[in-house]
FIBA-95919 format. One record per residue (C-alpha): chain; y, z, x. Coordinates in pm, 1 decimal. Example, Ala and Ser with C-alpha at 12.3 -4.5 7.8 and 13.67 -1.06 7.14 Angstrom:
BEGIN
<chain = A; yy = -450.0; zz = 780.0; xx = 1230.0> .
<chain = A; yy = -106.0; zz = 714.0; xx = 1367.0> .
This chain:
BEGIN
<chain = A; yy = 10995.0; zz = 11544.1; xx = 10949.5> .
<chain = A; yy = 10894.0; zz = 11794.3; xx = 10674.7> .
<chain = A; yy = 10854.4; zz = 12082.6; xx = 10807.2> .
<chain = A; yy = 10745.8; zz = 12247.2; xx = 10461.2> .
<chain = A; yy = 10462.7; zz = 12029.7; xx = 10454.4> .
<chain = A; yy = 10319.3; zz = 12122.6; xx = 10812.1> .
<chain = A; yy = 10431.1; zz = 12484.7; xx = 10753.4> .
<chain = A; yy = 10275.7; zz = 12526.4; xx = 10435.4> .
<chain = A; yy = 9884.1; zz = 12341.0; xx = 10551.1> .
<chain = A; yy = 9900.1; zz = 12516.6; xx = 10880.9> .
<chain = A; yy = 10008.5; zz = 12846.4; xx = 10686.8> .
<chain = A; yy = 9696.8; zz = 12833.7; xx = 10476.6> .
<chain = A; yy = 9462.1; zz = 12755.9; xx = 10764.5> .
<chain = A; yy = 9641.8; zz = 13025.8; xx = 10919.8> .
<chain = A; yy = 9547.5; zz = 13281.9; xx = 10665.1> .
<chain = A; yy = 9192.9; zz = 13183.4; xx = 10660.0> .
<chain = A; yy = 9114.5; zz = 13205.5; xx = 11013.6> .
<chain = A; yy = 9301.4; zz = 13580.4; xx = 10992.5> .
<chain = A; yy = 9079.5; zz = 13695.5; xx = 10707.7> .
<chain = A; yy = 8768.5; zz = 13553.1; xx = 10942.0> .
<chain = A; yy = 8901.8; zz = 13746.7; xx = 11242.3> .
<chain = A; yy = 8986.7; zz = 14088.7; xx = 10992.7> .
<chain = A; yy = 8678.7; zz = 14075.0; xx = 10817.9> .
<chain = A; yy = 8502.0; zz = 14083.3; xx = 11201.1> .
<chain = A; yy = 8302.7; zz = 13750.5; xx = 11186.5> .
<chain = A; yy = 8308.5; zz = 13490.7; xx = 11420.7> .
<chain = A; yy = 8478.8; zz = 13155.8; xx = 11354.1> .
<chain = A; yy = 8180.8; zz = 13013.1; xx = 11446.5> .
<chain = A; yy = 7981.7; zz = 13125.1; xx = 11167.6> .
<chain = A; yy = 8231.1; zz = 12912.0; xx = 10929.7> .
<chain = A; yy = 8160.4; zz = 12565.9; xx = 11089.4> .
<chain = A; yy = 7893.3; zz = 12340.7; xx = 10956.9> .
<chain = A; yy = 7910.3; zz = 11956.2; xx = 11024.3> .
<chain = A; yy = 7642.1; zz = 11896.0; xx = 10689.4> .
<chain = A; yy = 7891.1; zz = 12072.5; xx = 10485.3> .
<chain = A; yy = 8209.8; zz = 11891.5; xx = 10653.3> .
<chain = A; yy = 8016.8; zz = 11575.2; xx = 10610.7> .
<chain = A; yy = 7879.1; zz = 11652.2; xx = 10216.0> .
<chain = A; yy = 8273.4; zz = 11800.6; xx = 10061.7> .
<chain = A; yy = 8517.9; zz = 11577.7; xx = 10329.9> .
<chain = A; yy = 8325.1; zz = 11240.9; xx = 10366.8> .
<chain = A; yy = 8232.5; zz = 11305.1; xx = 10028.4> .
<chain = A; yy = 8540.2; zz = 11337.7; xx = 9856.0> .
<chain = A; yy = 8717.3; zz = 10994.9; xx = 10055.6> .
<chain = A; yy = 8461.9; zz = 10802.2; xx = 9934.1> .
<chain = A; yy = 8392.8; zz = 10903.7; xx = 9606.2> .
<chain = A; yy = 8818.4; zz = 10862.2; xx = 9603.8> .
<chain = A; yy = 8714.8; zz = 10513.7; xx = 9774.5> .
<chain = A; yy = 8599.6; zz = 10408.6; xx = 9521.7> .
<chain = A; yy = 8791.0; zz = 10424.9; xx = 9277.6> .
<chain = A; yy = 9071.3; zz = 10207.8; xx = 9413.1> .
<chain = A; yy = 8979.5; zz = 9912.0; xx = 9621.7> .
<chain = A; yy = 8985.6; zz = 9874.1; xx = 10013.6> .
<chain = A; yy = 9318.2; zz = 9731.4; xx = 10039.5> .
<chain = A; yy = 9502.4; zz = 9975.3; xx = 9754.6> .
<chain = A; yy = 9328.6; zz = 10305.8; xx = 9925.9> .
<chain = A; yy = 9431.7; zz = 10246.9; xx = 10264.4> .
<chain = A; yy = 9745.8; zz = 10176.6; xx = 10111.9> .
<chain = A; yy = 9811.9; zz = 10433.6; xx = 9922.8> .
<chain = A; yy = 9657.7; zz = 10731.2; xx = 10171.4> .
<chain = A; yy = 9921.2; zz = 10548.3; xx = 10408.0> .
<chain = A; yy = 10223.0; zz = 10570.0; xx = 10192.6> .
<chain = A; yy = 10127.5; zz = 10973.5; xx = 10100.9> .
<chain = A; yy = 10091.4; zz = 11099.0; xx = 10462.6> .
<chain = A; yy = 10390.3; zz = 10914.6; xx = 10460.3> .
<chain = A; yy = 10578.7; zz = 10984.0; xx = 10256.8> .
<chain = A; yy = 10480.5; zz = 11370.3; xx = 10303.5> .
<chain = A; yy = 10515.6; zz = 11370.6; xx = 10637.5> .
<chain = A; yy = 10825.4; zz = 11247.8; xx = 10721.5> .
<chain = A; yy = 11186.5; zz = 11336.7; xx = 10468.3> .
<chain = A; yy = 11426.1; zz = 11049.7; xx = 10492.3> .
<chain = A; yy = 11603.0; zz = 11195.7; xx = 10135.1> .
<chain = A; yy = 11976.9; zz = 11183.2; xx = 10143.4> .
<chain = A; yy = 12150.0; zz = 11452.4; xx = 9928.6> .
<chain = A; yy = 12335.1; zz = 11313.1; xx = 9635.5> .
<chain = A; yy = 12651.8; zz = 11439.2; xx = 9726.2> .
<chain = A; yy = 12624.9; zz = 11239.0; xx = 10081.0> .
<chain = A; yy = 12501.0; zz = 10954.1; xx = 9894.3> .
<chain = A; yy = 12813.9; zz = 10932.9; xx = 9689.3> .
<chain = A; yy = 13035.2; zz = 10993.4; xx = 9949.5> .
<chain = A; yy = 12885.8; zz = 10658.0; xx = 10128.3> .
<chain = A; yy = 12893.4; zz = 10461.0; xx = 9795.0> .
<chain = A; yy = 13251.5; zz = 10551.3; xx = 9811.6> .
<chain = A; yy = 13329.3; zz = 10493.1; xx = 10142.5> .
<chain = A; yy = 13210.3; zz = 10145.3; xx = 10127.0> .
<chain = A; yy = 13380.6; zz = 10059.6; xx = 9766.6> .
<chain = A; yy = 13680.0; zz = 10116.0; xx = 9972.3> .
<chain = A; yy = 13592.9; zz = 9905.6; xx = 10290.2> .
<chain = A; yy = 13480.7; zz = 9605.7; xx = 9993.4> .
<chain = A; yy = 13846.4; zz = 9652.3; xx = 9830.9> .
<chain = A; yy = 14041.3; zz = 9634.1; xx = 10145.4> .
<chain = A; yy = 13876.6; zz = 9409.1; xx = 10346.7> .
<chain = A; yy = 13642.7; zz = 9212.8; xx = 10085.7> .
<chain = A; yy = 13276.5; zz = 9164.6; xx = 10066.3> .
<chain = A; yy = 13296.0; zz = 9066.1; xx = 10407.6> .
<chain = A; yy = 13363.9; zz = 9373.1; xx = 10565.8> .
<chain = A; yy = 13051.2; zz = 9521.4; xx = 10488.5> .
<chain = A; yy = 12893.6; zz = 9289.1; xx = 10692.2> .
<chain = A; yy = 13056.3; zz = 9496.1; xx = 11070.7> .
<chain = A; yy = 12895.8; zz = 9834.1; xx = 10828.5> .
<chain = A; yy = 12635.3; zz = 10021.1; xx = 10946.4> .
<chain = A; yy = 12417.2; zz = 10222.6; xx = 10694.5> .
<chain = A; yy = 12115.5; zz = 10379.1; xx = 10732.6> .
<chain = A; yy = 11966.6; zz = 10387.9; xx = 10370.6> .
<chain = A; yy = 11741.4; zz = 10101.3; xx = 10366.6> .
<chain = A; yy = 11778.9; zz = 10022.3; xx = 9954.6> .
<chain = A; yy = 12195.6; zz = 10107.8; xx = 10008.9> .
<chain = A; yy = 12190.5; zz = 9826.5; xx = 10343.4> .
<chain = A; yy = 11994.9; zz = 9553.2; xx = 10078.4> .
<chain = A; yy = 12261.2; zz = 9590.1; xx = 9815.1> .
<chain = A; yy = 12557.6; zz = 9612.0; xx = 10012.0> .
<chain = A; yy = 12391.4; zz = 9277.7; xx = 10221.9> .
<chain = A; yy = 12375.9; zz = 9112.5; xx = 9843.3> .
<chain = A; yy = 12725.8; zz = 9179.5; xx = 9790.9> .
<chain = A; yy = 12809.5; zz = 9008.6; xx = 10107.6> .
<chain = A; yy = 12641.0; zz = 8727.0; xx = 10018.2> .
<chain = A; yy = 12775.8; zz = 8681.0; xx = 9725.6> .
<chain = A; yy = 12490.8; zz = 8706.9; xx = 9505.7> .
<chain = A; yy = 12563.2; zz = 8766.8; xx = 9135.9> .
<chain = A; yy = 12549.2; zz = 9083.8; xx = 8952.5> .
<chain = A; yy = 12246.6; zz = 9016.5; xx = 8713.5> .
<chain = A; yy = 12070.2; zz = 8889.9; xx = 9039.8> .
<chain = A; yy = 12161.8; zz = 9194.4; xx = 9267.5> .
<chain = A; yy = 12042.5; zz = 9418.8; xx = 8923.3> .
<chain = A; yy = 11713.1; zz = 9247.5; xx = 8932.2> .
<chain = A; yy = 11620.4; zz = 9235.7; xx = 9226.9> .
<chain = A; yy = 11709.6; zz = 9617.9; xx = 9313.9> .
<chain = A; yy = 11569.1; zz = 9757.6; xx = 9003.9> .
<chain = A; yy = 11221.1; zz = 9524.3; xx = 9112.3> .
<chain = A; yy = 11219.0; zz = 9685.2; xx = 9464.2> .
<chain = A; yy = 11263.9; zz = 10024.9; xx = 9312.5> .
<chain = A; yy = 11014.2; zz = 10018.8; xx = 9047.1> .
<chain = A; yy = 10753.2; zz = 9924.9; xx = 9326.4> .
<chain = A; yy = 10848.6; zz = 10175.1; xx = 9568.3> .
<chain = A; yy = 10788.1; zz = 10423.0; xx = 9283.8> .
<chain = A; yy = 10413.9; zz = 10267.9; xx = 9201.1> .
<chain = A; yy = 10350.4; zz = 10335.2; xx = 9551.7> .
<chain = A; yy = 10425.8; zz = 10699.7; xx = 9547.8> .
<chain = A; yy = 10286.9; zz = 10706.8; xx = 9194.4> .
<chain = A; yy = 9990.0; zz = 10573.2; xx = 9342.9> .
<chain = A; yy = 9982.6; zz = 10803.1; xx = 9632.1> .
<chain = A; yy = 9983.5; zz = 11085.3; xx = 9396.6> .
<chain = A; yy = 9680.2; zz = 10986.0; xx = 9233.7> .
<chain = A; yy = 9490.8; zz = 10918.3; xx = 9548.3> .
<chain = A; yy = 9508.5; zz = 11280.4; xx = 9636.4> .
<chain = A; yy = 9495.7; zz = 11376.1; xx = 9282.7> .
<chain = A; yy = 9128.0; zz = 11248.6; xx = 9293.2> .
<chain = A; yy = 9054.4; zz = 11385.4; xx = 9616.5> .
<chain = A; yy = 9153.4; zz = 11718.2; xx = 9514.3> .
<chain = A; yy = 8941.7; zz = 11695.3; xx = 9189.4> .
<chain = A; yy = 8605.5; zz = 11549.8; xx = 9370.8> .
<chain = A; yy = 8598.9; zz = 11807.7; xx = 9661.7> .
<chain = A; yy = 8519.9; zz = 12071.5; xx = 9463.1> .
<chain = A; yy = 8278.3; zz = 11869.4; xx = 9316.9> .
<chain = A; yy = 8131.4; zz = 11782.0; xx = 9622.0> .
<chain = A; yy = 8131.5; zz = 12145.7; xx = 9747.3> .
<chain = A; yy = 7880.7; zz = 12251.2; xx = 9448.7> .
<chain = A; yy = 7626.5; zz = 11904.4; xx = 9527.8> .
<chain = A; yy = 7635.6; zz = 12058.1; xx = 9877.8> .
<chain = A; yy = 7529.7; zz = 12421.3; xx = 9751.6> .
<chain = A; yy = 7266.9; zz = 12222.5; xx = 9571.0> .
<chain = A; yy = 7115.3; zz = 12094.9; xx = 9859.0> .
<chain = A; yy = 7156.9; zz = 12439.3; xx = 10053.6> .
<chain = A; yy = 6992.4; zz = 12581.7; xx = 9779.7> .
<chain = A; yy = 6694.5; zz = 12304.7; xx = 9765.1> .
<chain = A; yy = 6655.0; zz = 12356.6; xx = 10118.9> .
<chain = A; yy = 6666.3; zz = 12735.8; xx = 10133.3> .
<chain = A; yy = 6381.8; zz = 12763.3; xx = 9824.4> .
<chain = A; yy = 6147.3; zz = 12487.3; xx = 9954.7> .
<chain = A; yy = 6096.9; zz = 12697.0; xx = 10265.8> .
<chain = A; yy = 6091.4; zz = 13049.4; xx = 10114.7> .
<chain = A; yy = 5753.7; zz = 13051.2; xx = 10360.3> .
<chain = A; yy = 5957.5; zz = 13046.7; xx = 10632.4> .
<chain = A; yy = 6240.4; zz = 13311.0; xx = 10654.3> .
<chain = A; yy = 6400.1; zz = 13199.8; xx = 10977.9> .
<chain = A; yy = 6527.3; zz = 12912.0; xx = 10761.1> .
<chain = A; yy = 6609.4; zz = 13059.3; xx = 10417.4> .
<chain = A; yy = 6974.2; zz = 13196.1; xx = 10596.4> .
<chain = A; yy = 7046.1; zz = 12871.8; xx = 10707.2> .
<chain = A; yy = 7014.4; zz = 12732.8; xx = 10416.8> .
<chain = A; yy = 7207.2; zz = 13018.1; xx = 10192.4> .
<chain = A; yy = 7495.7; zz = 12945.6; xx = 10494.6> .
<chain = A; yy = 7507.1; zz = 12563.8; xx = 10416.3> .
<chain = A; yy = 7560.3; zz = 12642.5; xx = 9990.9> .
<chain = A; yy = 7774.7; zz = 12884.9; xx = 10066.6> .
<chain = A; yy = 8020.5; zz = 12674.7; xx = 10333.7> .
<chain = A; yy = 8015.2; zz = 12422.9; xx = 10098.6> .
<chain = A; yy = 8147.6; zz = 12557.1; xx = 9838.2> .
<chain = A; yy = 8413.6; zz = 12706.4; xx = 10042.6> .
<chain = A; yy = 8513.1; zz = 12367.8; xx = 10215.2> .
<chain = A; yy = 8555.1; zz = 12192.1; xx = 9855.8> .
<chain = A; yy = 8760.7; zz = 12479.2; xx = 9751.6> .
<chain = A; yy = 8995.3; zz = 12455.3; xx = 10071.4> .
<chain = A; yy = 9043.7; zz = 12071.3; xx = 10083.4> .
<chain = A; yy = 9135.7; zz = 12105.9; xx = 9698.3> .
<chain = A; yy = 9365.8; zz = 12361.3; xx = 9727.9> .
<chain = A; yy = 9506.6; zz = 12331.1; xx = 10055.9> .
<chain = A; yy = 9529.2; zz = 11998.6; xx = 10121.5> .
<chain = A; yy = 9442.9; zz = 11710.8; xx = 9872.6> .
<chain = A; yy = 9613.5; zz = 11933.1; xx = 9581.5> .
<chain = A; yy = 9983.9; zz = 12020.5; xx = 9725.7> .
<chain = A; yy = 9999.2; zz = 11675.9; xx = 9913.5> .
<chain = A; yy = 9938.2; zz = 11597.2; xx = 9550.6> .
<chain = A; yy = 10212.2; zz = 11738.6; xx = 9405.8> .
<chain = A; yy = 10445.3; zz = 11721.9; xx = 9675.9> .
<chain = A; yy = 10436.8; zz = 11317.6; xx = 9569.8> .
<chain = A; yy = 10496.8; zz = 11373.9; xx = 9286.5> .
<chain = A; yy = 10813.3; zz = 11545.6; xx = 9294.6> .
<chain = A; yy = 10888.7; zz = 11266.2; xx = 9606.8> .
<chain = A; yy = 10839.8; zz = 10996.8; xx = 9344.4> .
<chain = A; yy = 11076.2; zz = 11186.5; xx = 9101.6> .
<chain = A; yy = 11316.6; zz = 11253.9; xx = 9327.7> .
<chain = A; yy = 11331.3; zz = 10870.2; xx = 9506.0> .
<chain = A; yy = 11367.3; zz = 10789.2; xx = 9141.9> .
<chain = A; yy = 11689.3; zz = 10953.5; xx = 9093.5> .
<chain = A; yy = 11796.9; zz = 10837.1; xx = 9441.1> .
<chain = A; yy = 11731.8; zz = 10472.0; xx = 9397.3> .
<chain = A; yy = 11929.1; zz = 10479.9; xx = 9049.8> .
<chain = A; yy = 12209.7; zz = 10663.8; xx = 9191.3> .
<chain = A; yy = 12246.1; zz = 10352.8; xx = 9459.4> .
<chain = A; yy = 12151.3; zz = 10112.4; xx = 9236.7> .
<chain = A; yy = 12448.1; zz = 10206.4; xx = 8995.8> .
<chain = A; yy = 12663.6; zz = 10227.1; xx = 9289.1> .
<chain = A; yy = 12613.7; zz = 9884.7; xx = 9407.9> .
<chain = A; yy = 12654.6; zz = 9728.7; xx = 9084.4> .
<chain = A; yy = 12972.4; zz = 9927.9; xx = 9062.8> .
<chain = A; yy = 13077.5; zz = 9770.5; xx = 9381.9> .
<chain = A; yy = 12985.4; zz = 9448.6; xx = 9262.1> .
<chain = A; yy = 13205.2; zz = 9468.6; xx = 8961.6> .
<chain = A; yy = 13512.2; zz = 9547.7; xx = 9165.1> .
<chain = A; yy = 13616.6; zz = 9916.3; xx = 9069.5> .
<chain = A; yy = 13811.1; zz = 10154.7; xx = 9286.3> .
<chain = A; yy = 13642.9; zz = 10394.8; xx = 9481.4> .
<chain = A; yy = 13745.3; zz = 10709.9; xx = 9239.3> .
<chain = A; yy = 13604.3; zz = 10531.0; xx = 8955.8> .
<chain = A; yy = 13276.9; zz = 10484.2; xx = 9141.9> .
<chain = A; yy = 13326.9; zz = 10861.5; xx = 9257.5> .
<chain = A; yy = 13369.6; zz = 10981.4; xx = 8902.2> .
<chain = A; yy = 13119.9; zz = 10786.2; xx = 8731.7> .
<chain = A; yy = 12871.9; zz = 10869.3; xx = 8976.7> .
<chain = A; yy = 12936.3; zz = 11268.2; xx = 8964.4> .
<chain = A; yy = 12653.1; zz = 11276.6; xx = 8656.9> .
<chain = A; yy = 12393.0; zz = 11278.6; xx = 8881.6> .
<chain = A; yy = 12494.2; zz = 11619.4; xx = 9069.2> .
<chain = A; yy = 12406.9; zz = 11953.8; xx = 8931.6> .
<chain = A; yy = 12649.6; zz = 12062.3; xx = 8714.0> .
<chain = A; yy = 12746.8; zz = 12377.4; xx = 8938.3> .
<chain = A; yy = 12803.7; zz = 12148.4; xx = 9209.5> .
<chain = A; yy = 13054.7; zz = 11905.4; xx = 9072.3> .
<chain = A; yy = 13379.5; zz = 12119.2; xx = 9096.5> .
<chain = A; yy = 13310.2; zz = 12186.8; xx = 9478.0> .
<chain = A; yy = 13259.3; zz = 11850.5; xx = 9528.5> .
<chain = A; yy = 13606.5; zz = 11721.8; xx = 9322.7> .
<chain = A; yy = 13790.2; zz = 11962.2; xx = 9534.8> .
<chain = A; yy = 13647.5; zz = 11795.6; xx = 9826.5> .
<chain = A; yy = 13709.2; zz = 11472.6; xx = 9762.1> .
């Protein structure tokens, strides 16, 4: 689970509902189911549209996700496993990897491939295929909320629109020119907080996701072909360093 992600939406919230409760108005006075329906309704289906049924359902369920839950192993782990099983492939043979356990779902389909005895352009193919699409998903993801973000603003001001239609067509009656003045004013305040809160940093938070998974996949993908081509388990170690920080690298050679 990522905690950031639950700490950071419920922080928000958070401070909102304190500034409600400082300024000495009732929560009450914030909620407004025509300007939850006009900014959040609003927003998912003008974002609905955009993609079709089957890509939007999709992609909304890849970003909560993918946000959600953090399955990312450090590099330095990572390497350590690529290592691990070099060794277990030169002692034992392909074969060994087979009684292996490994969590990493991308790592498991390369090492099975090796097993196997599939070739190396094969095992390149079809690894760098699998990773390309698990990036268009995030990718994907990222744009979903992307347009969400950018349409509930949008949808904020069409509801202060219609609070303000409402409020002026019955300036005869001043029992409903505050309700109406309420609904513009919500409005506006719900598009703000579903862009900025939630659609925006879910958003973002893919994006880095995507870059990192990027990296990730690479990383494993160079390891297994490694593998593949026989070399010792320092080699593999060594070659694979590049994608640490630099700072990092001497800590981990001592290590090792």
């Amino acid at each position: 689970m990522d905690y950031a992600t639950f700490l950071g939406i419920g922080g928000g919230f958070g401070v909102l509902i304190l500034a409600v409760f400082m300024e000495g108005s009732k929560l009450s006075m914030f909620m407004d189911l025509l300007a939850t329906n006009v900014v959040v309704l609003g927003a998912i289906t003008t974002t609905m549209a955009r993609f079709t049924m089957g890509g939007f359902i999709a992609a909304a369920g890849t970003g909560l996700k993918a946000v959600a839950f953090n399955h990312h192993v450090s590099a330095r782990d990572m390497i350590e496993k690529i290592a691990e099983l070099a060794d277990i492939v030169r002692k034992q043979g392909p074969l060994g990897l087979e009684a292996v356990e490994i969590e990493d779902e991308f790592l498991a389909k390369g090492m099975r491939m090796i097993a196997d005895g599939f070739d190396l352009p094969i095992i390149r193919e079809t690894l760098e295929r699998e990773r390309d699409l698990q990036i268009e998903r995030l990718e994907d993801a990222n744009k979903l909320f992307n347009f969400m973000g950018n349409a509930a603003p949008g949808m904020g001001m069409v509801g202060t629109i219609i609070g303000l239609v409402s409020m002026f067509s019955h300036m005869d009656d001043p029992k409903k020119i505050g309700p109406g003045m309420a609904v513009a004013l919500l409005t506006t305040l719900y598009g703000a907080v579903m862009a900025n809160v939630v659609a925006l940093p879910i958003a973002d938070k893919l994006q880095i996701k995507a870059i990192e998974e990027n990296v990730n996949f690479t990383l494993i993908l160079d390891g297994v072909l490694m593998i593949r081509e026989n070399k010792s388990p320092a080699v593999i170690r060594d070659m694979l360093l590049s994608y640490l920080p630099t700072k990092h690298r001497a800590a981990f050679e001592e290590a090792a």
